[in-house]
C-alpha positions as CSV (number, residue, x, y, z in Angstrom):
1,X,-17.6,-6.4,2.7
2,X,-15.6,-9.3,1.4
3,X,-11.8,-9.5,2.0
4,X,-9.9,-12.1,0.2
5,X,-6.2,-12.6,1.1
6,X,-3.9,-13.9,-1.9
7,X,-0.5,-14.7,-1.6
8,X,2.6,-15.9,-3.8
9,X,6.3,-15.8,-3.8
10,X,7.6,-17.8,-1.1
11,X,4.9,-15.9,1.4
12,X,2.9,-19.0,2.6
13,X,-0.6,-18.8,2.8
14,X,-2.0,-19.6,6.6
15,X,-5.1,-19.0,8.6
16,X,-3.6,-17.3,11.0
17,X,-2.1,-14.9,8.1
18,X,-5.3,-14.5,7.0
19,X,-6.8,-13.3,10.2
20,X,-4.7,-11.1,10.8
21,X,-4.5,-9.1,7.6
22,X,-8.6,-9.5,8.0
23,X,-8.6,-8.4,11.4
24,X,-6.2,-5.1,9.9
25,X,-8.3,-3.7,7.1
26,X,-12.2,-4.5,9.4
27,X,-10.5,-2.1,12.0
28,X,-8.7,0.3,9.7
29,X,-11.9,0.7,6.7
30,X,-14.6,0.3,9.6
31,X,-16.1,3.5,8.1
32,X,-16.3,2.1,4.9
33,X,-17.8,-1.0,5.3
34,X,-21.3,-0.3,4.2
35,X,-19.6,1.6,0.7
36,X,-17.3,-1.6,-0.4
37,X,-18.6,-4.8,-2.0
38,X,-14.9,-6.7,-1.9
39,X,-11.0,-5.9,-1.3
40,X,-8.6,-7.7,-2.8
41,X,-5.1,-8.4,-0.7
42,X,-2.2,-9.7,-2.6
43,X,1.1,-10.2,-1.0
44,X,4.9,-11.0,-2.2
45,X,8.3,-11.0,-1.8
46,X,9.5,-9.8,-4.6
47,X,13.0,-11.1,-3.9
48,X,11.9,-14.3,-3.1
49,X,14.2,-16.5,-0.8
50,X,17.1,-13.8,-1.0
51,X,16.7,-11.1,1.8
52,X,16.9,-7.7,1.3
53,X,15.1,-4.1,1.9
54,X,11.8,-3.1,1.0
55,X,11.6,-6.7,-0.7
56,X,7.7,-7.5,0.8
57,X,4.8,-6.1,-1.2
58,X,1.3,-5.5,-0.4
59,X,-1.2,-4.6,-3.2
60,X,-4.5,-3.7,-2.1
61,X,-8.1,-3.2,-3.5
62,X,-11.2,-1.8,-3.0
63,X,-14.1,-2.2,-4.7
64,X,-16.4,0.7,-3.9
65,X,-20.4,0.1,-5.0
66,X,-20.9,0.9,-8.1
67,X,-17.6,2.8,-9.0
68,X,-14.2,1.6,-10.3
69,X,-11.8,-0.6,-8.2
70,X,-9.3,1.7,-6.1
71,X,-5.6,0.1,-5.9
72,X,-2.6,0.6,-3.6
73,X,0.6,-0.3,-3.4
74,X,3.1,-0.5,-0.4
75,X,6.5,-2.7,0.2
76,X,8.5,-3.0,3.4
77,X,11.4,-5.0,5.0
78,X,8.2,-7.0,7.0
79,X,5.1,-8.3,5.6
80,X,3.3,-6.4,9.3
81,X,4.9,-3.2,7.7
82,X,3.7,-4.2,4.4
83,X,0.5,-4.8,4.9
84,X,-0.1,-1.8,7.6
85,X,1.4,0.7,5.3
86,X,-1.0,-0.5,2.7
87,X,-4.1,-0.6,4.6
88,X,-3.3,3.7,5.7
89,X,-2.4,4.1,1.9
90,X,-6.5,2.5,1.2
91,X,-7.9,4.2,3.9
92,X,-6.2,7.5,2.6
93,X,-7.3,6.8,-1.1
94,X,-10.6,6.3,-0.1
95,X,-11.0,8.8,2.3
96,X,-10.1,11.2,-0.7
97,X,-12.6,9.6,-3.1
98,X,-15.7,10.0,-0.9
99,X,-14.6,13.5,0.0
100,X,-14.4,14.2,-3.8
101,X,-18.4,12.2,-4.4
102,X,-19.5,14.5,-1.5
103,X,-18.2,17.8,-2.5
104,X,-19.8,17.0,-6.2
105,X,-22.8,16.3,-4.6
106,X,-23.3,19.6,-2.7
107,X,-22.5,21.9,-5.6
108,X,-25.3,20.0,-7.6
109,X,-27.4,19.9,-5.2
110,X,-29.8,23.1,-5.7
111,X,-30.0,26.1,-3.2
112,X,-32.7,27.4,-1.3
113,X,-33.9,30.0,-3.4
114,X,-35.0,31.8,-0.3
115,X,-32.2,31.6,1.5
């Protein structure tokens, strides 16, 4: 599973950043590592250089094998927040879509006629 970190508006891209939004999502989605080619991170603060609430935004998404991207959204007064409120948001979203992909695969799945 890929993880590529992008950021803009006055949030300044580091290694350390990186890392750590990395390190996040590999211990959050570890049960989903084998099902995802690639998630996306984008971060920004939407007021820019002016302070305020809920101003830091986290967009992220998954890219489940061979089914449409999922996307989240979460903002926060820290980027930390940010980013962990986003990454329970994913795991919640996906969490729901394989639950969905296994229930529709045990009502076509055909009984046991002797059973």
């Amino acid at each position: 599973m890929q993880i590529q970190v992008n950021s803009s508006n006055h949030i300044e891209s580091n290694i350390r950043l990186n890392e750590w939004v990395r390190s996040t999502l590999e211990s959050t989605l570890e049960r989903y590592e084998d099902d995802l080619t690639r998630i996306e991170v984008h971060l920004r603060d939407d007021n820019g250089a002016k302070p305020g609430p809920h101003d830091k935004r986290c967009q992220m998404e998954a890219r489940p094998k061979g089914h449409q991207p999922i996307s989240v959204t979460h903002t926060a007064t820290t980027l930390d927040h940010a980013v962990d409120g986003a990454a329970s948001k994913l795991n919640n979203a996906l969490e729901h879509f394989y639950g969905k992909l296994r229930s529709k695969r045990v009502i076509l799945e055909p009984s046991d006629p002797e059973e």
